[in-house]
C-alpha positions as CSV (number, residue, x, y, z in Angstrom):
1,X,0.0,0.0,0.0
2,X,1.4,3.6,-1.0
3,X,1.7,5.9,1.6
4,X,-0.7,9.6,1.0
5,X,0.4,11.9,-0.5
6,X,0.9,14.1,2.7
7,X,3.5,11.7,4.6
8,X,5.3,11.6,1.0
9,X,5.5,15.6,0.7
10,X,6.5,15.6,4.5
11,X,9.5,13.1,4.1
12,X,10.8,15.4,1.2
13,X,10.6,18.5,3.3
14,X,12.7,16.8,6.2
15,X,15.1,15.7,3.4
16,X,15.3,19.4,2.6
17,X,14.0,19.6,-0.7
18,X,12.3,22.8,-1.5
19,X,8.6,23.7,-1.9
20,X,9.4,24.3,-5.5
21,X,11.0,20.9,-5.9
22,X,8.5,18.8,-4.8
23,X,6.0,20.3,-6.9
24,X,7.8,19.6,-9.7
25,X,8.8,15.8,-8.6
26,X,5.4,15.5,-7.9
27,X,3.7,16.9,-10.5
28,X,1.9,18.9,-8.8
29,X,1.2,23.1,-8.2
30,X,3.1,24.4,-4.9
31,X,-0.5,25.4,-3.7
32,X,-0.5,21.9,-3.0
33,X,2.7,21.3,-1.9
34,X,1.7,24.2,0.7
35,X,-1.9,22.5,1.7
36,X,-0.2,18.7,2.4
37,X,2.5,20.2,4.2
38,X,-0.4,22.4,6.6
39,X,-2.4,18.8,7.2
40,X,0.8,17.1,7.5
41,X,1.9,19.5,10.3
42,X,-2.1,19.4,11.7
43,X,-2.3,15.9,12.7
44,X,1.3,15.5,13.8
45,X,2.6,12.7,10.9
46,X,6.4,13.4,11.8
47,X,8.0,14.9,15.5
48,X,11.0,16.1,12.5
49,X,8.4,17.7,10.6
50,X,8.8,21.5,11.5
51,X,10.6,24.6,9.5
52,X,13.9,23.5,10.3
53,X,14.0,21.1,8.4
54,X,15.6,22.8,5.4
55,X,18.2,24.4,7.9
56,X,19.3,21.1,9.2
57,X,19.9,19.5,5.4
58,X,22.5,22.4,5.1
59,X,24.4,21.2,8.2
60,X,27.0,18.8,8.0
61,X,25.1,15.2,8.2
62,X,27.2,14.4,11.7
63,X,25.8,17.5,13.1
64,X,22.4,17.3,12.0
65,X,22.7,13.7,13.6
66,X,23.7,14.6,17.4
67,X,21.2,17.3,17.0
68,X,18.5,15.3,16.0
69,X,19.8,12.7,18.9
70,X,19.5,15.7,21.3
71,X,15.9,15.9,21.0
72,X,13.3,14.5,24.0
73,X,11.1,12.0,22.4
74,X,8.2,14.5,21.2
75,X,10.5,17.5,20.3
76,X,11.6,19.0,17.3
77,X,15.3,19.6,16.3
78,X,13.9,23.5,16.2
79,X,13.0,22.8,19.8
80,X,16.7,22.0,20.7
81,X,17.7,24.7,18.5
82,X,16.0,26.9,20.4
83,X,17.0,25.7,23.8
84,X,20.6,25.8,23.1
85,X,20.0,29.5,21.7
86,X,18.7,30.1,24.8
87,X,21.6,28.6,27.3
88,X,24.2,30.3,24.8
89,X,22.0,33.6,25.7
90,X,22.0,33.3,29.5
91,X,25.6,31.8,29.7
92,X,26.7,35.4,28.0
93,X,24.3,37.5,29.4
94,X,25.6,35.7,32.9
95,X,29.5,36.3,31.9
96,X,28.2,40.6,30.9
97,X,27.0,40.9,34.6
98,X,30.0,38.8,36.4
99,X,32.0,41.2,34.0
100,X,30.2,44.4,35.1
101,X,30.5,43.3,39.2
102,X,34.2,42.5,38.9
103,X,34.7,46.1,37.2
């Protein structure tokens, strides 16, 4: 049995092809690229499924690996993105006011 269309659309967005792409491997208009992704995303087909996607294809494939193993079951790689944006952020802004004290 073939898999819908939507969990085929999704697997080529987390291998980083473009909107545009799959259209065209598809054969279909990007209007409906853009709809499968939005019901794709709705009903939760793929905890890797989210706009980082693309991002992550452009990293080097043993970094987008121990990112991807960083991630809680249920998160997204954006969600440890984020998270380690965050600590980076408070680790400097931490340094600033030891900085500032010791002045």
């Amino acid at each position: 049995m073939r898999n819908p269309i939507y969990q085929t659309v999704a697997k080529m967005v987390c291998s980083g092809y473009s909107r545009n792409d799959i259209a065209e491997r598809l054969g279909m208009k990007v209007t409906n690229v853009h709809n499968h992704i939005k019901y794709a995303r709705s009903i939760g087909v793929d905890a890797q499924f989210d706009r980082n996607s693309v991002l992550l294809s452009r990293a080097p494939p043993h970094i987008e690996k121990w990112l991807r193993e960083q991630a809680p079951e249920g998160a997204t790689a954006g969600d440890v993105i984020l998270a380690i944006l965050n600590d980076t952020y408070n680790e400097d802004m931490d340094d600033e006011s030891k900085q500032t004290k010791d002045a």
